[in-house]
BAPA-722063 format. One line per field, with one value per residue (C-alpha): residue in one letter; residue number from 0; z, y, x negated. Coordinates in nm, 3 decimals. Layout:
<nodes>
res: [A,...]
n: [NUM,...]
zz: [Z,...]
yy: [Y,...]
xx: [X,...]
</nodes>
This chain:
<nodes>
res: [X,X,X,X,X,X,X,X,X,X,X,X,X,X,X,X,X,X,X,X,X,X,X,X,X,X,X,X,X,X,X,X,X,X,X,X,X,X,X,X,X,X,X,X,X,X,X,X,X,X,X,X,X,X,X,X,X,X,X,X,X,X,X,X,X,X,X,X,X,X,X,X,X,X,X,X,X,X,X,X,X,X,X,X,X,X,X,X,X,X,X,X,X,X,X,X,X,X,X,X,X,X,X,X,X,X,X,X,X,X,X,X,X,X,X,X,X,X,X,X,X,X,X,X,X,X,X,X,X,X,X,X,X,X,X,X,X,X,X,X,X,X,X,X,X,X,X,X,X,X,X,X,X,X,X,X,X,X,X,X,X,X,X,X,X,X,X,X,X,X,X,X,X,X,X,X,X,X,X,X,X,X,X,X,X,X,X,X,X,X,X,X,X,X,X,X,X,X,X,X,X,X,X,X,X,X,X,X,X,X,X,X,X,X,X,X,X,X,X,X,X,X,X,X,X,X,X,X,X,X,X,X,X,X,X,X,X,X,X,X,X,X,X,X,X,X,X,X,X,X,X,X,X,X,X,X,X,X,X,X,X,X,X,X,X,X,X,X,X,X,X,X,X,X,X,X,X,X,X,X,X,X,X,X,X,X,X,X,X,X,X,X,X,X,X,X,X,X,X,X,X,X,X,X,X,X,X,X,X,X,X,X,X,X,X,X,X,X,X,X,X,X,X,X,X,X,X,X,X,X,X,X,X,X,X,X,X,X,X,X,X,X,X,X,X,X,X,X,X,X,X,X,X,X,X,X,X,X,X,X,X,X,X,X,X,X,X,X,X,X,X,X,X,X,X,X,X,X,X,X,X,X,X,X,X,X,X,X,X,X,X,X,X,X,X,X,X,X,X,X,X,X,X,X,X,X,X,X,X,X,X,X,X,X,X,X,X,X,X,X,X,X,X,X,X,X,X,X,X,X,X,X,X,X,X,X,X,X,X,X,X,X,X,X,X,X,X,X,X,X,X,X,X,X,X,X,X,X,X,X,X,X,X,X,X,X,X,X,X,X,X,X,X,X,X,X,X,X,X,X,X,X,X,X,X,X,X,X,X]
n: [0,1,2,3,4,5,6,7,8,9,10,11,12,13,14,15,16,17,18,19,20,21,22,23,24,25,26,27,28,29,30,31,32,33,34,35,36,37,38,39,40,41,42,43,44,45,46,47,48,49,50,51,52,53,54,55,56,57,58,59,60,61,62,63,64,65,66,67,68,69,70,71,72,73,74,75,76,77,78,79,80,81,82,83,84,85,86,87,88,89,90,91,92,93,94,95,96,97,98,99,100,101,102,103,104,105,106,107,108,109,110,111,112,113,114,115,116,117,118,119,120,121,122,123,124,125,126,127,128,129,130,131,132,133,134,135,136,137,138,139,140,141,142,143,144,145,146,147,148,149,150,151,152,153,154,155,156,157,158,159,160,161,162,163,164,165,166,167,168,169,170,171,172,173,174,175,176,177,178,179,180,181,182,183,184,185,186,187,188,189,190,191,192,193,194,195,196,197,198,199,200,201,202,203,204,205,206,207,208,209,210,211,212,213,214,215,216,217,218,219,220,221,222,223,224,225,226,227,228,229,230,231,232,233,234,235,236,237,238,239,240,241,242,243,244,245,246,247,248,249,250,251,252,253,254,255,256,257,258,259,260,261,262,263,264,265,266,267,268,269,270,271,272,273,274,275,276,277,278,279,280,281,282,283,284,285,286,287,288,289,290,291,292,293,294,295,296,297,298,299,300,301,302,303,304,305,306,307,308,309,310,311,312,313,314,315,316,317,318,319,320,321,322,323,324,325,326,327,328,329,330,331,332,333,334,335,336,337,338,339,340,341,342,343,344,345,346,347,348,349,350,351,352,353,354,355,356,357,358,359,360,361,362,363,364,365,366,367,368,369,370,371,372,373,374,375,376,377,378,379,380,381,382,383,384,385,386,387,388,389,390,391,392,393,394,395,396,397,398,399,400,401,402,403,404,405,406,407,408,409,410,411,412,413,414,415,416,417,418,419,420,421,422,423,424,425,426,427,428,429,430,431,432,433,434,435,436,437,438,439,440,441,442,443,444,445,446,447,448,449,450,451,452,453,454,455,456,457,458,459,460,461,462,463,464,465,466,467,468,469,470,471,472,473,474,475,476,477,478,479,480,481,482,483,484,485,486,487,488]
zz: [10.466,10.505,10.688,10.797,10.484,10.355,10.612,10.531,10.196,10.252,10.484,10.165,10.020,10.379,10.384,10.075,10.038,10.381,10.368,10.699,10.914,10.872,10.520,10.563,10.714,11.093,11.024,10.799,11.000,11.138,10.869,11.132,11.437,11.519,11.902,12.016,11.774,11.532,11.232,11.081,10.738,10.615,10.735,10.535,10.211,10.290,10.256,9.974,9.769,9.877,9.795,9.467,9.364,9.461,9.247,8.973,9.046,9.084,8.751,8.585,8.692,8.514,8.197,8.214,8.063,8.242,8.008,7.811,8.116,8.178,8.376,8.642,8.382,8.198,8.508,8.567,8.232,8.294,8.657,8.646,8.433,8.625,8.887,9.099,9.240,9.091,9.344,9.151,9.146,9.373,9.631,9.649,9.678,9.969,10.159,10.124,10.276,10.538,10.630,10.625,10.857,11.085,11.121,11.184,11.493,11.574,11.581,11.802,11.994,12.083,12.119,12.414,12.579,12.605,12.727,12.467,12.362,12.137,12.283,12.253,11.944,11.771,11.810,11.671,11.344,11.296,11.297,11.094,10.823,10.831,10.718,10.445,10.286,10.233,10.093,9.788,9.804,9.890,9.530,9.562,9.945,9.865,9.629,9.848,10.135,10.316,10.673,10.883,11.136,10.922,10.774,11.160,11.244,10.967,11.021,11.378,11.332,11.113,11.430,11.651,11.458,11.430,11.791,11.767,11.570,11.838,12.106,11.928,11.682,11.804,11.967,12.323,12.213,12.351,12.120,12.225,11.861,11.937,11.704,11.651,11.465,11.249,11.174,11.036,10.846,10.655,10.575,10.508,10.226,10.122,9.933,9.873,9.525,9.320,8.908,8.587,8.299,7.946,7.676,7.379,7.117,6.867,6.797,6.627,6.860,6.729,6.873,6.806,6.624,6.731,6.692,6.879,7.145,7.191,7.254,7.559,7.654,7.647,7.854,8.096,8.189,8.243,8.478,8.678,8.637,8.793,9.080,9.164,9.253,9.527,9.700,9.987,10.139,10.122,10.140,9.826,9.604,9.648,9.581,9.244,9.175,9.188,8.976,8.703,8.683,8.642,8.389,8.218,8.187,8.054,7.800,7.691,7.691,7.480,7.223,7.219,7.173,6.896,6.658,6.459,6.230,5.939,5.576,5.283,4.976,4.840,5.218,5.308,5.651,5.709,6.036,6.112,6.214,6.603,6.702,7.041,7.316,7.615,7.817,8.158,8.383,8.691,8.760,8.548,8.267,7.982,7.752,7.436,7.226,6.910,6.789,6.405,6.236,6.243,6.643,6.753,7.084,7.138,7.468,7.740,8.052,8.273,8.734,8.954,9.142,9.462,9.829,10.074,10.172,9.891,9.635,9.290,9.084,9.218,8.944,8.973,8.913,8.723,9.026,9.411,9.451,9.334,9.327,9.360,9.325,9.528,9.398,9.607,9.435,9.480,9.184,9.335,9.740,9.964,10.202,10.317,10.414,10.617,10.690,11.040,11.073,10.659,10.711,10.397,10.241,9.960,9.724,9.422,9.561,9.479,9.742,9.623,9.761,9.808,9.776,9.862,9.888,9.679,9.353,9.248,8.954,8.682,8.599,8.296,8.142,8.249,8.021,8.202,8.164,8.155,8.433,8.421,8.606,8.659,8.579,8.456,8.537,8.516,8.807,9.055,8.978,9.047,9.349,9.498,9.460,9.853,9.720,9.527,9.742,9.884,9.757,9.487,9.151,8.844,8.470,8.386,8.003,7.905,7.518,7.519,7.824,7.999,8.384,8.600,8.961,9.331,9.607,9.932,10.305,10.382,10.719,10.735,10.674,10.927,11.123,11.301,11.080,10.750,10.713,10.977,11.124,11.330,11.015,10.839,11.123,11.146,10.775,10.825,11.118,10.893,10.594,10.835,11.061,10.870,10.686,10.994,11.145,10.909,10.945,11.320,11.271,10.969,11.193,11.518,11.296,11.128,11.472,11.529,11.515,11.301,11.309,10.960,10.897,10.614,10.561,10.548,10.360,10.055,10.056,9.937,9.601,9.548,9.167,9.183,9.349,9.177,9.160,8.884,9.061,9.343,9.113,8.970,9.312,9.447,9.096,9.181,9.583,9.500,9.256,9.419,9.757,9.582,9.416,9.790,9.961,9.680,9.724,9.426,9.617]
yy: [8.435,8.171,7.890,7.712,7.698,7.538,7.345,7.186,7.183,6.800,6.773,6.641,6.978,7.120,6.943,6.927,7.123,7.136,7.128,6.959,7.169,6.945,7.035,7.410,7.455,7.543,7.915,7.904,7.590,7.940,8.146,8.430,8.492,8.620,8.804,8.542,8.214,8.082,7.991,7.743,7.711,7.409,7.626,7.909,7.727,7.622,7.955,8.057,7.783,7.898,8.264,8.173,7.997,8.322,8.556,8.281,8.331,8.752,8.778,8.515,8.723,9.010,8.863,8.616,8.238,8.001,7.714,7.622,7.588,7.232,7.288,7.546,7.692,7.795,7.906,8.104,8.290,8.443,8.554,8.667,8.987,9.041,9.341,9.210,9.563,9.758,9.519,9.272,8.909,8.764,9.049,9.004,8.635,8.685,8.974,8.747,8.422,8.637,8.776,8.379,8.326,8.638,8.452,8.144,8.239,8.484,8.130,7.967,8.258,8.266,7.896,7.868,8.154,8.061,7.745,7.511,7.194,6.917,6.633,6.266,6.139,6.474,6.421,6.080,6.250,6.456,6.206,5.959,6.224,6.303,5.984,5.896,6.267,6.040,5.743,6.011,6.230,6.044,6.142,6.487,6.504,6.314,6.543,6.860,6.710,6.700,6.568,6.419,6.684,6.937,6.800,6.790,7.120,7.259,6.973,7.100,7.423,7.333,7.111,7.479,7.657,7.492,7.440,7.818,7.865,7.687,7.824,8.231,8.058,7.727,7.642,7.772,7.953,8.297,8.546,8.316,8.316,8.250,7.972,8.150,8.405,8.136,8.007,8.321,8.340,8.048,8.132,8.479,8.333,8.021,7.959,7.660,7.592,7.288,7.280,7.096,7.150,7.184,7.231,7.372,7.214,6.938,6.644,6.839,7.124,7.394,7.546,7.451,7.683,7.801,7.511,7.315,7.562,7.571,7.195,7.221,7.520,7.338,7.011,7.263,7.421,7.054,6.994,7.301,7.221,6.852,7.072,7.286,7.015,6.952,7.295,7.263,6.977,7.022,6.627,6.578,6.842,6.770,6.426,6.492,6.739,6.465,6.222,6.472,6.539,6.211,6.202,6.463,6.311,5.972,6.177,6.353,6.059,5.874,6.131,6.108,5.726,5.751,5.971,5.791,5.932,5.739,5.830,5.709,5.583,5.983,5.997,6.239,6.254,6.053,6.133,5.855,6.072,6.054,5.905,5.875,5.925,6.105,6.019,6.229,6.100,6.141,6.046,6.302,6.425,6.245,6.421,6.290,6.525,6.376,6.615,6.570,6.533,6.906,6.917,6.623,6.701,6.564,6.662,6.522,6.563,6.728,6.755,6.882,6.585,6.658,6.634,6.855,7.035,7.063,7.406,7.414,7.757,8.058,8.257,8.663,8.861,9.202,9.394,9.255,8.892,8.541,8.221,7.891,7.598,7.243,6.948,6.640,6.361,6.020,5.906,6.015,6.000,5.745,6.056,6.108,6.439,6.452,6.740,6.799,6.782,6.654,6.369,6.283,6.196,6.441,6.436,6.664,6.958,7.280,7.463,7.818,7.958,8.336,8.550,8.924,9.059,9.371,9.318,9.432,9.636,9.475,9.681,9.869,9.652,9.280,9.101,9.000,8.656,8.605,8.492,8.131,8.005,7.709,7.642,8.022,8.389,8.429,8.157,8.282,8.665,8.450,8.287,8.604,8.780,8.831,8.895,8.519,8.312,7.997,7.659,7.810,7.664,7.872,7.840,8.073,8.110,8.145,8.163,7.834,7.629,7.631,7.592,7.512,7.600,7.626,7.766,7.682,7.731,7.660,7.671,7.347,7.170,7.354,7.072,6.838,6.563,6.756,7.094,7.217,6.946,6.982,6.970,7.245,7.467,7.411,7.508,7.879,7.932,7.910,8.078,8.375,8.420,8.237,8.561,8.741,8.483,8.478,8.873,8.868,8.610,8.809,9.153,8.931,8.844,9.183,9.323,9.051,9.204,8.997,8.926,8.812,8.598,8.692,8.442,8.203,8.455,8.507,8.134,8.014,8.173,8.200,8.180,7.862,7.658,7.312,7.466,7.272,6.941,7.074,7.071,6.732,6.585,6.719,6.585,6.256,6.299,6.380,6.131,5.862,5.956,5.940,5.579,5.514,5.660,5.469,5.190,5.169,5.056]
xx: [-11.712,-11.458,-11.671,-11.344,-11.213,-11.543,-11.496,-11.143,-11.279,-11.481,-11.753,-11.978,-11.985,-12.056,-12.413,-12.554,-12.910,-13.005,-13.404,-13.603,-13.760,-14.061,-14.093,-14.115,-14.443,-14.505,-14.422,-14.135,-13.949,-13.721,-13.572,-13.453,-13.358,-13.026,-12.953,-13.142,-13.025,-13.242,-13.181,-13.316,-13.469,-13.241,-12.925,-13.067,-13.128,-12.757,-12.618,-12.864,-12.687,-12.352,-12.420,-12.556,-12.237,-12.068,-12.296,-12.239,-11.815,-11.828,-12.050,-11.811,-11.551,-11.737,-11.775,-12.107,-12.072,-12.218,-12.046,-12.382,-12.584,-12.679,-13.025,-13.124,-13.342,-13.078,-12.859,-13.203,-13.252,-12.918,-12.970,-13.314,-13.206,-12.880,-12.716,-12.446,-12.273,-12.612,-12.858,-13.045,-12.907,-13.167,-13.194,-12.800,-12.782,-13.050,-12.808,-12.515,-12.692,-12.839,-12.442,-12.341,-12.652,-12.520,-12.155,-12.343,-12.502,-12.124,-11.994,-12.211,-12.272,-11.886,-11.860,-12.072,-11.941,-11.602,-11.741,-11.591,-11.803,-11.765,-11.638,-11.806,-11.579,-11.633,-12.024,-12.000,-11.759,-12.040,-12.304,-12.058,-12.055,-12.434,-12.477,-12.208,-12.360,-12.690,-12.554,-12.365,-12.653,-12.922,-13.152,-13.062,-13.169,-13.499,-13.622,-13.523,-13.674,-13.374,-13.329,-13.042,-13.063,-13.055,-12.701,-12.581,-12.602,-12.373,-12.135,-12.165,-12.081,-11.796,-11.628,-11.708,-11.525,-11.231,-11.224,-11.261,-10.957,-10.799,-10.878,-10.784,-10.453,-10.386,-10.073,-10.109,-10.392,-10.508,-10.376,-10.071,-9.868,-9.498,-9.337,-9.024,-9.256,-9.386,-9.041,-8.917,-9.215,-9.136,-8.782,-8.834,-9.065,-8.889,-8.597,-8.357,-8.216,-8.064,-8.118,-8.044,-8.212,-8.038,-8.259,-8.128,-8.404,-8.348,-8.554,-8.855,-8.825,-8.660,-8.415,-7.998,-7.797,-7.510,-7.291,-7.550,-7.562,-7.196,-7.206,-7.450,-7.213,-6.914,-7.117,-7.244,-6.912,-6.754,-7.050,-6.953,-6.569,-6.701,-6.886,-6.596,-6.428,-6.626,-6.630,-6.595,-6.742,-7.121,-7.220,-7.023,-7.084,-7.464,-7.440,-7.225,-7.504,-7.781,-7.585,-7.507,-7.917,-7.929,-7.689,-7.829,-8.148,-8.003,-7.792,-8.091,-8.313,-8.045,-8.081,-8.476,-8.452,-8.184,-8.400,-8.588,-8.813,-8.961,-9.122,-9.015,-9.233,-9.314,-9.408,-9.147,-9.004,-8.620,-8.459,-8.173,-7.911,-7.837,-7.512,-7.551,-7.281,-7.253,-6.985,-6.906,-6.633,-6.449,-6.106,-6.003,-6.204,-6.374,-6.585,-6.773,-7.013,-7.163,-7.450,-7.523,-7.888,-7.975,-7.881,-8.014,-8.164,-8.455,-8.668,-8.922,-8.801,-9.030,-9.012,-9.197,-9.280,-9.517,-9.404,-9.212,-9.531,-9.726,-9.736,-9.820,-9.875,-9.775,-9.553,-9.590,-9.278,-9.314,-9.290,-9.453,-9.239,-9.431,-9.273,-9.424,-9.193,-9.213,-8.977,-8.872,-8.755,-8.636,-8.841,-9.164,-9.169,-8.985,-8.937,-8.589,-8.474,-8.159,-7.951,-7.812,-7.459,-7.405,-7.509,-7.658,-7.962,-8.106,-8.404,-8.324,-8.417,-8.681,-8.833,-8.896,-9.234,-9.210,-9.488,-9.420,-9.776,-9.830,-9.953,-10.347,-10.323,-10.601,-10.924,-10.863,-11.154,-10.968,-10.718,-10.415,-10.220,-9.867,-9.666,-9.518,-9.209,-9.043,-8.787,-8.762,-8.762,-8.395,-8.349,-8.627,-8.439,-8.111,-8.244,-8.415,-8.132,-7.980,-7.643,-7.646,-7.384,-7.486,-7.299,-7.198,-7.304,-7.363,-7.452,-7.792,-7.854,-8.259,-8.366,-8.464,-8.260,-7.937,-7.965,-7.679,-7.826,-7.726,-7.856,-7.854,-7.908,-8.325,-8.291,-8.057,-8.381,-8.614,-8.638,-8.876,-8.858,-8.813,-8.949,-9.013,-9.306,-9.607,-9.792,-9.592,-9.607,-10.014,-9.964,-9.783,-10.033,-10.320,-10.149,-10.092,-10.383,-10.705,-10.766,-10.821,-10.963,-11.259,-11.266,-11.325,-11.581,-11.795,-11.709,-11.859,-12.165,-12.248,-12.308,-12.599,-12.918,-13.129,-13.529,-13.670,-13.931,-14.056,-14.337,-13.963,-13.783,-14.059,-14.112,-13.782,-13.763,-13.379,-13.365,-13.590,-13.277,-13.179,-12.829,-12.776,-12.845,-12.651,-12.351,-12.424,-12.463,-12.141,-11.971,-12.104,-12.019,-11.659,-11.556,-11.740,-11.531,-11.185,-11.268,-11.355,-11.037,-10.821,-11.008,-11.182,-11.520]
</nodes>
């Protein structure tokens, strides 16, 4: 179980069916005890709901459509009849709350023996958040008789357990991680690369012919010619690099707004043929191309455009090697990233996210997707390749887009205020080490004995769960908390 990662996931979703002890009955208000700990009921409805969205996501996985469902009736008539790993679906969804239950009490059970406690502010987060669950799911609560309290005592566990990780991970911690280990981490999984894109489609989307093709050739080897004139002095060849994207974009945006396309009175299509003008200059070289009709080029352009630190998609190569790309540009963040001793300022850039974990081979009975990269698989190959010299840019043909690309030196950016930040470095810690975090904590738990209470257990008939008002309260929770945060209310 990955309770931190719930955690980190919104404190909304960490509280929402939490019965009151109160409403259980004097000999149900304790689900179990664990070495000592008990549990109550409202914590163990908690992980029933959780381990019935996880039997609803492994049989999913296997092949069961949920899509139709809109009641828990209907999320019922499916589950009722179903084997999860040859158990039935209720007996497993009990087993798995019961193991969440088990690294419940690990976590608390560790928490006071290393003599950590939450401090005042902490305490007053948690009670803060209790009551902003309420005012989302305040319905939902009501009819499952749910109680403050019983929202406190997950959100308390939550603030435990990340003052856990601290104490094992954190900076300083006691399994005492050195930085420099983290650092190489990043680079050994990051790469550094500069790209423009030049699509070889007209203004319908087909691809050029081979005249048309030979134009963008012909474009893209004057952009490199530009480049090479540069080598040399880093500071300068990146900043002609950004202002021949830019270029390229107006050229290519020229050519969408110069195709018109109207119909004439049989209704048949007329293109206006394109006459627009690129012009690249420098102080020595001019050079014009004037596509016809048939290879107009016609495109939308497309960037990445998140932050320094975010990830999109992760691409999977063939063999072990993924890819995820993150874009900064000027268009899109007011971050500037400055490299030590250049002394300029650069936005254009694509971080290349490496992924070399081995790669599962599917069941025979699952259908496989294909990889997608961005820009393409030719320039993560490129890129990956050790042997590829840095500064150095080069033209890279796909079927369907020229790329002129350059890569360059990450580790001229691994610093404080770029990078390599506090936050980024929190980031690779967690990327590293939460995995086995969680591991130690379900190990920890497994070795709990636990005493059932039956009369609890039997009472709390697992298949009977509003799950589907769970999911319609935690819809409304999480939309109605983004309006908030961007101040829509």
């Amino acid at each position: 179980m990955k309770l931190f990662k719930r955690a980190l996931a919104g404190f909304l979703t960490a509280c929402t069916v939490l019965t009151t002890c109160t409403a259980c009955g004097e000999n149900t208000t304790t689900a179990m005890t664990i070495d000592g700990i008990d549990i109550p009921a409202g914590v163990y409805i908690y992980y029933i709901v959780n381990a019935y969205s996880d039997a609803m996501n492994t049989m999913s996985e296997d092949g069961a459509d949920f899509s139709e469902c809109k009641e828990t009736k209907d999320i019922k008539k499916i589950m009722k009849n179903a084997d999860i790993d040859g158990i039935h679906a209720d007996e497993w969804i009990k087993n798995k709350a019961i193991g969440y239950c088990q690294t419940y009490a690990a976590v608390k059970k560790d928490f006071k023996e290393k003599k950590i406690a939450l401090t005042g502010e902490e305490i007053a987060q948690v009670d803060e958040a209790a009551i902003k669950a309420f005012e989302y799911y305040g319905d939902f609560f009501e009819e499952s008789g749910i109680s403050e309290e019983s929202a406190k005592s997950v959100l308390s566990l939550n603030m435990e357990e990340q003052k856990l990780w601290d104490y094992y991970y954190g900076e300083g911690g006691e399994l005492d991680i050195p930085e420099k280990e983290l650092y190489d981490y990043y680079v050994d999984n990051h790469l550094r690369i500069k790209y423009l894109e030049m699509p070889l489609k007209d203004g319908e989307g087909n691809l050029l012919k081979s005249d048309g093709k030979s134009e963008i050739e012909k474009m893209a080897q004057d952009y490199l010619d530009r480049l090479a004139k540069k080598a040399g002095d880093e500071k300068e060849l990146n900043a002609e690099f950004d202002y021949l994207i830019d270029e390229h974009n107006n050229y290519v945006t020229s050519l969408s707004e110069a195709a018109v396309t109207t119909t004439d009175e049989n209704g048949s299509t007329i293109t206006t043929e394109t006459t627009a003008k690129s012009t690249t200059t420098d102080e020595e070289t001019t050079t014009t191309v004037v596509p016809d009709s048939t290879d107009t080029t016609e495109t939308t352009v497309v960037g990445e455009t998140t932050t320094a630190n975010a990830e999109t998609t992760t691409a999977p190569s063939e063999e072990t090697t993924s890819v995820t790309t993150v874009t900064t540009t000027a268009e899109t963040t007011d971050t500037t990233f400055t490299t030590p001793g250049v002394g300029y300022d650069t936005f254009k850039e694509n971080i290349l996210i490496v992924s070399t974990a081995p790669k599962e081979e599917p069941k025979p009975d699952e259908t496989t997707t294909q990889a997608s990269y961005t820009p393409c698989k030719k320039v993560y190959e490129w890129a990956l390749d050790e042997s590829t010299p840095l500064l150095k840019p080069e033209l890279i043909k796909d079927d369907e887009t020229y790329y002129i690309v350059m890569k360059m030196d990450i580790e001229d950016r691994m610093t404080e205020y770029d990078l390599w930040g506090e936050g980024m470095i929190e980031n690779m810690r967690q990327e590293i080490y939460m995995d086995e975090f969680n591991d130690m904590l379900e190990e920890m738990g497994a070795k709990l004995p636990v005493d059932r209470n039956e009369k609890a257990i039997k009472r709390y008939k697992v298949l009977d769960m509003d799950v589907a008002g769970y999911q319609q309260a935690m819809m409304q929770s999480y939309y109605g908390s983004y309006a908030a945060q961007q101040g829509g209310y």
